[in-house]
C-alpha positions in Angstrom: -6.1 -35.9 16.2 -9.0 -33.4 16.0 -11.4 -36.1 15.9 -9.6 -37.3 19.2 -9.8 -34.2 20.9 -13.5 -33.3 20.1 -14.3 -36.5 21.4 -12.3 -35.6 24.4 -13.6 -32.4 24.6 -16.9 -33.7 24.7 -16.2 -35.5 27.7 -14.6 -32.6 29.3 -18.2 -30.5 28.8 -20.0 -33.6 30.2 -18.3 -33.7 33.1 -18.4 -29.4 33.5 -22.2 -29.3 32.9 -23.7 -32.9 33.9 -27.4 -30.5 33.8 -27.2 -29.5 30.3 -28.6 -31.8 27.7 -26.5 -34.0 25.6 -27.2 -32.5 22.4 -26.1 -28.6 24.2 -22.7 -30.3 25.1 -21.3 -29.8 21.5 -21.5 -26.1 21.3 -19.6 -26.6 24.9 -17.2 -29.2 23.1 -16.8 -26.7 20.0 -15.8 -23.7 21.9 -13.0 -25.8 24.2 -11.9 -26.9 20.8 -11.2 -23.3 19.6 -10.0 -21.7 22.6 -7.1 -24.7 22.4 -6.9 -24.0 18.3 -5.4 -20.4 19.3 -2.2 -22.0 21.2 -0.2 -22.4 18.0 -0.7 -18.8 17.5 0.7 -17.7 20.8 4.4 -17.1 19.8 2.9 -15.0 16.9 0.5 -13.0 18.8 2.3 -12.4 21.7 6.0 -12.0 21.1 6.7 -11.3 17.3 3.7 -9.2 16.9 3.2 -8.4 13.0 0.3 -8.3 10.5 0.3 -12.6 10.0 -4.2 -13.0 10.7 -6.2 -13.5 8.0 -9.8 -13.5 9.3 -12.2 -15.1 6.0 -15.8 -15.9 7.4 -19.0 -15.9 5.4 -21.3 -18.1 7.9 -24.3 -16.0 9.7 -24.3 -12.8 10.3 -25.0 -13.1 14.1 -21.9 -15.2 14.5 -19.8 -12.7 12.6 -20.8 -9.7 14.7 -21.0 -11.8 18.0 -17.7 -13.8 17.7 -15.6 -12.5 14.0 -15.5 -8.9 14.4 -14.5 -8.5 17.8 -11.4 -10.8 17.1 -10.6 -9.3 14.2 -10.4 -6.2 15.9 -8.4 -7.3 18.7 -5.6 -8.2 16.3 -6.1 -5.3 14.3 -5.5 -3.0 18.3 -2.4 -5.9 18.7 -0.9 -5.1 14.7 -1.9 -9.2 13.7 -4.4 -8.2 11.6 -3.2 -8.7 7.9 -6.7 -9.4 6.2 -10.1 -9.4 6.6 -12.3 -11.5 4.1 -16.1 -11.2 4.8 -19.3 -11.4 2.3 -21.0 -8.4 0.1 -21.4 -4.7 1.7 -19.2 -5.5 4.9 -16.5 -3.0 4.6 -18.1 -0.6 6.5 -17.9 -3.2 9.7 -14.7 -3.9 9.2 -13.5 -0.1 9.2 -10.6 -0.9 10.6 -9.1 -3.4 8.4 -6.8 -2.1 6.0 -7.1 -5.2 3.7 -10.5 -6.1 3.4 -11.8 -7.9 0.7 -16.2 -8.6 0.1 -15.6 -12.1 -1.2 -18.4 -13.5 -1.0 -22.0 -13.1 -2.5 -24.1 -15.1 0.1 -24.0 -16.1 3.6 -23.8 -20.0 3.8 -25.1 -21.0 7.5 -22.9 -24.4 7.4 -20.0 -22.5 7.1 -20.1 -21.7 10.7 -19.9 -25.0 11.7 -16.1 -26.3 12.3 -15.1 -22.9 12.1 -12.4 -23.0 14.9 -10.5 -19.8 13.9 -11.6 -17.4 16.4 -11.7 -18.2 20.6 -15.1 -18.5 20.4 -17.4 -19.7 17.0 -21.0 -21.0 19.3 -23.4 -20.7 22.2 -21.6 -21.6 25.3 -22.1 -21.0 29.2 -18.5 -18.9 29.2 -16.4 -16.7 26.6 -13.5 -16.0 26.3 -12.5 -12.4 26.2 -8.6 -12.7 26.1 -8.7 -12.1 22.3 -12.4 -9.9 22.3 -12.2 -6.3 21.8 -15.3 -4.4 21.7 -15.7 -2.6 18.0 -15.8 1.3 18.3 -19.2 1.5 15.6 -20.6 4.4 17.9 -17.6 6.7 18.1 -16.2 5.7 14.6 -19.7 6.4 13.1 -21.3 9.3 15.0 -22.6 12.0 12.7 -24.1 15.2 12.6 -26.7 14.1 10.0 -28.8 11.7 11.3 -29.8 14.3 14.4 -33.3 15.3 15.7 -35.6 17.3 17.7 -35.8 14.3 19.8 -33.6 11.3 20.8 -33.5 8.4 18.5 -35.7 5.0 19.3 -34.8 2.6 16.6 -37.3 -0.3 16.6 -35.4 -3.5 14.2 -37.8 -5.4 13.3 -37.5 -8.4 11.2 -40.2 -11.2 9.7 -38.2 -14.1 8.6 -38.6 -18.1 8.5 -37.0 -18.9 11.7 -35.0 -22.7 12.3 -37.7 -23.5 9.2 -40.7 -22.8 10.7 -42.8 -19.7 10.4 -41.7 -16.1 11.9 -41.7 -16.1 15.7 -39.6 -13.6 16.8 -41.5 -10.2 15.5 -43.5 -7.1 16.2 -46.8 -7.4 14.2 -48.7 -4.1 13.6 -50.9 -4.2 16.6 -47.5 -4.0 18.5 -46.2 -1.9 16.3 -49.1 0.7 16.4 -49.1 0.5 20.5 -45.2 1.2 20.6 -45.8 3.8 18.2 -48.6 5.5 19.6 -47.2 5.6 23.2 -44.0 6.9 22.4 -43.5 8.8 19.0 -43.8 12.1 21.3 -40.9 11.0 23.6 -38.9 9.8 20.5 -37.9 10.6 17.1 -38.7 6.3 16.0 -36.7 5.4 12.9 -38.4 1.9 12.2 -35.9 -0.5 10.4 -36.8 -3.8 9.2 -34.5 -4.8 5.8 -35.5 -6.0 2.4 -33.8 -9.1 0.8 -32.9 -6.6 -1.8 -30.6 -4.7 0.8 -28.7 -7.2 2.6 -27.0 -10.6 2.4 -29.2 -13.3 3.0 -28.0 -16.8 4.7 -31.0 -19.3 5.5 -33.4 -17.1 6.6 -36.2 -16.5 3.8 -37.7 -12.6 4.8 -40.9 -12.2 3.9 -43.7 -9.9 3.6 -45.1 -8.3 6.8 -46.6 -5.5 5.1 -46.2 -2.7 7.7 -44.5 -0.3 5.8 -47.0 1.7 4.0 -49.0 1.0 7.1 -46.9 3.4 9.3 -46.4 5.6 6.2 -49.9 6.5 6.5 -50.9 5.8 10.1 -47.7 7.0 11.5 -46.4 9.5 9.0 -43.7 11.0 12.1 -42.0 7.6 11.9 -38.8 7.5 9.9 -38.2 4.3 7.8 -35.2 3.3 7.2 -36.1 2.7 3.8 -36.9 6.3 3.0 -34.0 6.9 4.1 -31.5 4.8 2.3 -33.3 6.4 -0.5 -32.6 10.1 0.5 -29.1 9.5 1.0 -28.2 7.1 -1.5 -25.3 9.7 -2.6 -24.1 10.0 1.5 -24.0 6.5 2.1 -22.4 3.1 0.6 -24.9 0.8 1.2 -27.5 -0.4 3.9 -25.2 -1.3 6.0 -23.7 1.7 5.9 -26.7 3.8 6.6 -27.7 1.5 9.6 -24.5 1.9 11.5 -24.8 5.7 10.9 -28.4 6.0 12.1 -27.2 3.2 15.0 -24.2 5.5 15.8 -26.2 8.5 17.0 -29.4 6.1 18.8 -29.1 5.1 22.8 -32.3 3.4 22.6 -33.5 -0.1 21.0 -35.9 -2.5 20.3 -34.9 -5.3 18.4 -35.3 -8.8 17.8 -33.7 -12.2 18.4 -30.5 -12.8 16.4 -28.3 -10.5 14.0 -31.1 -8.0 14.3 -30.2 -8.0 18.4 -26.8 -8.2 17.7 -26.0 -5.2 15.8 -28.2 -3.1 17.9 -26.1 -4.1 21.3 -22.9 -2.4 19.6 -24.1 1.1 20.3 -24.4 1.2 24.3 -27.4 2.7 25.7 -30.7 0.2 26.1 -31.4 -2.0 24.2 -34.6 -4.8 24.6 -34.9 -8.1 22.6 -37.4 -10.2 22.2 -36.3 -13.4 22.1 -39.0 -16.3 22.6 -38.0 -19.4 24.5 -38.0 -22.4 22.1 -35.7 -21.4 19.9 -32.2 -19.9 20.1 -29.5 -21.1 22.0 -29.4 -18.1 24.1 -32.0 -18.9 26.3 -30.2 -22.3 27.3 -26.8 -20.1 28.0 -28.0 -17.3 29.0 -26.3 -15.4 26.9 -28.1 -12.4 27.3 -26.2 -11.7 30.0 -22.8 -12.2 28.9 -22.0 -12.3 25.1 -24.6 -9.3 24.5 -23.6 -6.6 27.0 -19.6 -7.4 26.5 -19.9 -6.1 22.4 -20.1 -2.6 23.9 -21.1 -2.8 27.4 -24.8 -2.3 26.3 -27.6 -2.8 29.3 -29.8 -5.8 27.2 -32.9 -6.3 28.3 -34.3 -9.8 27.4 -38.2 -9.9 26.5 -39.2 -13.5 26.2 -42.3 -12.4 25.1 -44.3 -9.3 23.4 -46.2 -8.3 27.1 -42.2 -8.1 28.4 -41.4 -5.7 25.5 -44.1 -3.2 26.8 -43.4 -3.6 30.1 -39.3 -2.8 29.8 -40.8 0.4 27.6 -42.3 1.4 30.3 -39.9 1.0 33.0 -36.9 1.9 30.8 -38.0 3.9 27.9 
């Protein structure tokens, strides 16, 4: 029967988006197919009403926080929620849950594939919203520690193989030292890009871009993250942790194309992405527009390249 209905389904997309190319048709065909999947659960969510969902995902990281956390939070606002199952250092994101259990060691990328338990699991032109609930991070989270002289400007880098070919999506250190230079008088800049050491990896190798003890001594009013996960190491429970602290109390972003953008658009304010075309499915949906603003009504700003980065500083910023 499910093989029936994706075929179906695949129809159905064909016929709703005759422009898009075949091969984008089956993220269409996936996310019909899990908007239908939640029908059986209608009598439980909607009339009976008691803890029954148990929301286990260990795929990327940019699914979880795009498509997984805000459903798990809607049932936790609609008393569904029972338990949460998610991989290593995740509580913290799933503050709400009162059963959550860090099951799993590693992120498996494959795992997101067939994963038909939430309204929506992959790129698509349209979301669904009727089971979406926008995470609180920046009101659960705000802090009096992380505070300043001046207003936080988080720049979340990253440097990883991306779809198996080389980093594309990045800030080198002639960016870096522009962004830097032009606005560490404006800003407090807290520069974040994680180690392998400090988060759960799925298939993206990180690797070595060899900045940090470049803006240590170039830049020594820039904050890295690193220093300090190190300084509060007895304050906070992990990475993680520390990031949606630091996040909590920031209106301004720069970050980069996937999980990196993700987690920054849960904190409001501004936030620009780089995000190259040839890549991501975003472009093709233009998600950008839709998927990013709705995790907390965040204004996203979409650089497709590092020229467009500068110029939304200089407009927004």
């Amino acid at each position: 029967m499910q093989q029936f209905m994706l075929k179906f389904l695949y129809v159905v997309a064909t016929l709703r988006y005759p422009g898009i190319r075949r091969d984008l048709r089956y993220f269409v065909r996936d996310n019909y197919y899990s908007r239908l999947n939640q029908l059986q659960f209608v009598f439980p969510d909607f009339f009976t009403k008691k803890p029954y969902k148990v929301v286990d995902y260990h795929g990327e990281f940019d699914q979880e926080l795009r498509y997984v956390l805000p459903f798990a939070y809607w049932h936790h606002l609609n008393g569904t929620l029972k338990k949460t199952i998610s991989c290593t250092n995740t509580k913290e994101f799933y503050f709400f849950s009162e059963n959550h259990s860090e099951q799993y060691e590693k992120r498996v990328w494959q795992a997101g594939y067939g994963y038909y338990e939430v309204p929506n699991m992959t790129h698509s032109p349209t979301f669904s919203y009727t089971k979406f609930a926008q995470v609180p991070f920046k009101r659960h989270y705000k802090n009096d520690l992380f505070v300043y002289d001046k207003p936080i400007l988080v720049i979340a880098n990253k440097y990883n193989i991306e779809w198996d070919k080389p980093p594309i999506n990045f800030l080198g250190v002639p960016e870096l030292d522009r962004i830097i230079s032009t606005y560490k008088q404006t800003y407090q800049i807290i520069y974040n890009r994680p180690l392998s050491t400090q988060i759960v990896l799925d298939n993206s190798e990180i690797m070595d871009l060899n900045e940090h003890e470049w803006i240590r001594k170039q830049h020594p009013e820039v904050i890295l993250m690193h220093d300090l996960h190190k300084q509060y190491r007895d304050k906070v429970n992990n990475f993680n942790h520390l990031q949606l602290l630091v996040y909590a109390n920031t209106d301004r972003f720069i970050s980069m194309h996937g999980g990196t953008a993700a987690l920054a658009s849960y904190f409001g304010g501004i936030n620009i992405i780089l995000s190259h075309p040839g890549g991501g499915m975003e472009h093709h949906f233009n998600e950008y527009a839709t998927i990013f603003p709705a995790l907390s009504g965040a204004q996203i700003l979409h650089a497709k390249n590092t020229e467009a980065v500068f110029s939304y500083l200089d407009e927004y910023y």
